[in-house]
C-alpha positions in Angstrom: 70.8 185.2 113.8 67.1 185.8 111.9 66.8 185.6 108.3 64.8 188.0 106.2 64.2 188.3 102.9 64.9 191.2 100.3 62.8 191.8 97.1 64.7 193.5 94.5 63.8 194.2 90.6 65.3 191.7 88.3 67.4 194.3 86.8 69.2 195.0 90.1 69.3 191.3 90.5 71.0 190.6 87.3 74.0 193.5 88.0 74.3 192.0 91.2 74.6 188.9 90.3 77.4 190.0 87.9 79.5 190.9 91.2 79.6 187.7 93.0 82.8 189.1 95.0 80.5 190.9 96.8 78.4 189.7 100.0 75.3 191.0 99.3 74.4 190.1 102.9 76.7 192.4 104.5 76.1 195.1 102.3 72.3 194.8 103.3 73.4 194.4 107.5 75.5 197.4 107.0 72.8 199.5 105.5 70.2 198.5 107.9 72.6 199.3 110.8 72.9 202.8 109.1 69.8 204.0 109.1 69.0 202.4 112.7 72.0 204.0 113.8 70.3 207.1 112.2 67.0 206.6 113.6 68.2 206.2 116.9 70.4 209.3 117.0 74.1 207.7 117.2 76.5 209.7 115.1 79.7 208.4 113.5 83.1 209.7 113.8 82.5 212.1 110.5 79.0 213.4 111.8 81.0 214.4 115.5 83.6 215.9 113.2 80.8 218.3 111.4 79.9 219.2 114.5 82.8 219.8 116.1 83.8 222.2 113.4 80.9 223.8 113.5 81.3 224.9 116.8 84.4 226.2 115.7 86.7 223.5 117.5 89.8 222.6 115.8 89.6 219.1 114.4 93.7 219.3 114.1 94.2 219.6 117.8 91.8 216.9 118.7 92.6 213.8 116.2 95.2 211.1 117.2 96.8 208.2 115.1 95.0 204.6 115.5 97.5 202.5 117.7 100.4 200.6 116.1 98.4 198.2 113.3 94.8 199.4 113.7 94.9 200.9 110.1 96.2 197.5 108.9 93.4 195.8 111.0 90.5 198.0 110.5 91.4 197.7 106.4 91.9 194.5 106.2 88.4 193.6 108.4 86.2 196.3 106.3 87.9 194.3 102.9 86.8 190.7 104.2 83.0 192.4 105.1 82.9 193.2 101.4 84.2 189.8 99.7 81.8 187.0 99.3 82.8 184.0 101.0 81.8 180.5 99.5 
C-alpha cells in the first residue's frame, strides 16, 4: 500500500483532531474511491436506483432482502471503517 500525504488548514486539523474515534485514513480512501468511481463512470446502488425510476421501472418489484446476516455484516464492517484503531 503507497502513502500520500494530505495538507489540510489548521482549523480543520484541530476539529479533527478533536474526533480521534475517527480514522481519518479511511475517510480520505473512501472519498478518493468516490470520486474515481465517479470519474470512471461506475454507479452505486442509489445512482442505478435514480435511473431505474426514471425510466419508469418499479424499484418495488425489483429490490430483494440481503441474505440471512448481511445487514448485521455490512453494519458492523462500515462501523469498524469509521473507528480509529490504535
Amino acid at each position: 500500500m503507497q502513502v500520500i500525504t494530505v495538507k489540510v488548514p489548521d482549523e480543520l486539523y484541530e476539529k479533527m483532531k478533536a474526533h480521534k474515534e475517527i480514522n481519518w485514513s479511511e475517510v480520505i480512501r473512501q472519498a478518493i474511491e468516490k470520486k474515481i468511481n465517479e470519474l470512471e463512470n461506475v454507479r452505486n446502488g442509489e445512482d442505478l436506483i435514480r435511473e431505474l425510476e426514471r425510466l419508469g421501472i418499479r424499484v418495488e418489484e425489483i429490490l430483494a432482502e440481503p441474505p440471512q446476516g448481511e445487514r448485521k455484516f455490512q453494519e458492523e464492517l462500515r462501523r469498524k471503517s469509521m473507528t480509529r484503531t490504535y
